[in-house]
N, C-alpha and C positions, 0 to 999 in steps of 0.2 A: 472825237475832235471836231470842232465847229469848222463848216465851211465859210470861206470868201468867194464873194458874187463882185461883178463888173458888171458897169451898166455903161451902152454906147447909145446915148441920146438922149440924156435925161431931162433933157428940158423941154422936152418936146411932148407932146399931146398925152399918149400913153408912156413914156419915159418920166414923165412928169409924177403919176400918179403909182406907178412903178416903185420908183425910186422911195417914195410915201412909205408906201405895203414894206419893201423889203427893212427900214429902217425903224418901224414901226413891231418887226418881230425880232425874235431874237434867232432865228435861225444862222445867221449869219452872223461871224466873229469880226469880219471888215467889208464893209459897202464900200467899193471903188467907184468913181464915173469919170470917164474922158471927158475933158471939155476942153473949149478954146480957149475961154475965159473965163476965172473964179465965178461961182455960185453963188447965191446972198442962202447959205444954208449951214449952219453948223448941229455936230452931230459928233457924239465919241466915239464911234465906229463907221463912219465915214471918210473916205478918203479923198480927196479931188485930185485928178492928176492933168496938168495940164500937156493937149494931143495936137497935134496937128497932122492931119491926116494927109496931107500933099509932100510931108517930114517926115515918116511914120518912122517911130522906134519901137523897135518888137518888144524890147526888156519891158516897157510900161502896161503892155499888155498882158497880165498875167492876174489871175483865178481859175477858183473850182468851177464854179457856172459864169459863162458870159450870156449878158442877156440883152438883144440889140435890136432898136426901135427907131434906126435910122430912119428918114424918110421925108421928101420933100415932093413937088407938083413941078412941073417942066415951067410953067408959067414963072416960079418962085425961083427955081435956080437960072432961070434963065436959055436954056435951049437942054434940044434933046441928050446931048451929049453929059453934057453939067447933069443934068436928071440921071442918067446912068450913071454917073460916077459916084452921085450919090448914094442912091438905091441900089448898084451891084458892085462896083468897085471898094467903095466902104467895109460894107458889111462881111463880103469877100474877103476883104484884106487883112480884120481884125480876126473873121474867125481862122485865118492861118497862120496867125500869130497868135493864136491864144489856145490852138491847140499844139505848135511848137513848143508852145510853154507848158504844157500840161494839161491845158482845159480838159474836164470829162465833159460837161453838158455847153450848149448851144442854145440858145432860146429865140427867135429872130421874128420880127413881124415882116407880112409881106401883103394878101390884099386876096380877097376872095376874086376868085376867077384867074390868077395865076395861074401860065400857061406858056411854056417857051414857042409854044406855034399858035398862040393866040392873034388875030389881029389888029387890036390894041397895043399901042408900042407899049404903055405901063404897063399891065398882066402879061406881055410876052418879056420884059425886063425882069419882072419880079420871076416867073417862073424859071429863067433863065439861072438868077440868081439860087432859087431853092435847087437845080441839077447842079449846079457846082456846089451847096451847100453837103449835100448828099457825098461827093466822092471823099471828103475830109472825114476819117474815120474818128469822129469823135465818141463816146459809150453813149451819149445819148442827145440826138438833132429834133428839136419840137419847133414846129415851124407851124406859126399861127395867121391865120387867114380871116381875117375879119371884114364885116362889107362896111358901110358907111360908121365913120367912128362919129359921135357924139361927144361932145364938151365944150369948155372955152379955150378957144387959142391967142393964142397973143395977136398973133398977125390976121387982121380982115379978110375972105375971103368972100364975097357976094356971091356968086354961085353957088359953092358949095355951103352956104346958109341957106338959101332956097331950096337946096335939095332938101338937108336938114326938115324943113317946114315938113314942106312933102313927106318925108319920108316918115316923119312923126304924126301927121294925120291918117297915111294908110296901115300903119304898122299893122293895127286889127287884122287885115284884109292879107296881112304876106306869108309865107314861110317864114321857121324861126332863121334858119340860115342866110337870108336875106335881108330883113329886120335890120335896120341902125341900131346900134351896138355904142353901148357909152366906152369911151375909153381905159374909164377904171376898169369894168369888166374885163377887158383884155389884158391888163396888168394883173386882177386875181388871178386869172387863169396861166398866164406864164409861171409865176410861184408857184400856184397850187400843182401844174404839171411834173414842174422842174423839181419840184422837192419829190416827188413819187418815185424821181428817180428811173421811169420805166427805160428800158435798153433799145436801141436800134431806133429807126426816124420814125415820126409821130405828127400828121398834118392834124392838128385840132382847127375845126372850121369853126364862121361866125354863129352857129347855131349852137353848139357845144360850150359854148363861149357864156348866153346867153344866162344859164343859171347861175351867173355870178353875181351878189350882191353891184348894186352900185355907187359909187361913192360921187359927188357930187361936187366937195370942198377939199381944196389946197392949203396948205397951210401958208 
């Protein structure tokens, strides 16, 4: 029997190109994704379900794999608080409602150098986040660590295009693990894990990440 997947972020960088891949195979008998508001996306085996996460109701949260690619910049939500709520409160919240409900697999993006005693407040947030991911006994938690994503985002961000720059003229010169990493990449690699099925938590880094084709175009 065919699995159903949920997606919590699909419109977002790597939720974007995600959502692509998983509707693109047949793996999957129903593609769910929370939103706020309707998507310009139709699809026979798509589902939209409209979430609000400050409302949350556990019943809409239900599949085989959830796969969650929240994630925002303190600058963007507005304070450090807002940035937690997103990046750990969130993703927190849907995977304990989505393993109430059954969920076996977990798939979650979070950020290379995740580190609850880091001290950068973002890597000690996210790492915080993957030790409360960990106590939720799901059959199988793949928790992906990617350094600089690569793509086009809807919203401008100056800085982190200059990194970008940067980051794509020394690439030669770095570690694969450190290397900017295009987003699609990290969306193969959610699937490609999550379908393996492997049992027990599984940190796949940006370097691991790296042998994945890359996809470029949106439809």
């Amino acid at each position: 029997m065919k699995k159903t997947a949920l997606i919590v972020g699909s419109t977002g960088l790597v939720g974007s190109f995600l959502l692509q891949k998983l509707l693109e195979d047949d793996y999957y008998e129903k593609v769910t994704v929370l939103v706020r508001r309707p998507i310009d996306r139709i699809h026979p085996r798509l589902r939209q379900v409209i979430y609000e996460f400050d409302r949350p109701f556990i019943d809409k949260v239900r599949a085989d794999d959830i796969y969650c690619c929240l994630g925002t910049t303190i600058k963007k939500a507005g304070s450090k608080d807002a940035f937690r709520k997103v990046d750990y409160g969130y993703p927190l919240q849907i995977a304990q409602f989505a393993h109430e409900n059954g969920a076996s697999r977990y798939a979650v993006v979070t950020a290379m150098g995740s580190d609850e005693k880091s001290m950068f407040f973002y890597n000690r947030v996210k790492g915080q986040l993957e030790n409360e991911l960990r106590k939720i006994p799901f059959d199988g938690l793949y928790i992906f660590r990617p350094s600089m994503l690569l793509g086009k985002r809807d919203d401008f961000r100056a800085g982190e295009d200059i990194a970008k720059i940067f980051m794509k003229l020394v690439r030669p010169l770095l570690p694969r693990n450190i290397r900017a990493i295009h987003a699609s990449q990290v969306a193969e690699a959610m699937f490609s894990y999550v379908k393996q099925d492997l049992p027990g938590v599984h940190y796949i880094n940006s370097g691991s990440m790296q042998q994945f084709a890359v996809t470029n175009d949106l439809p």
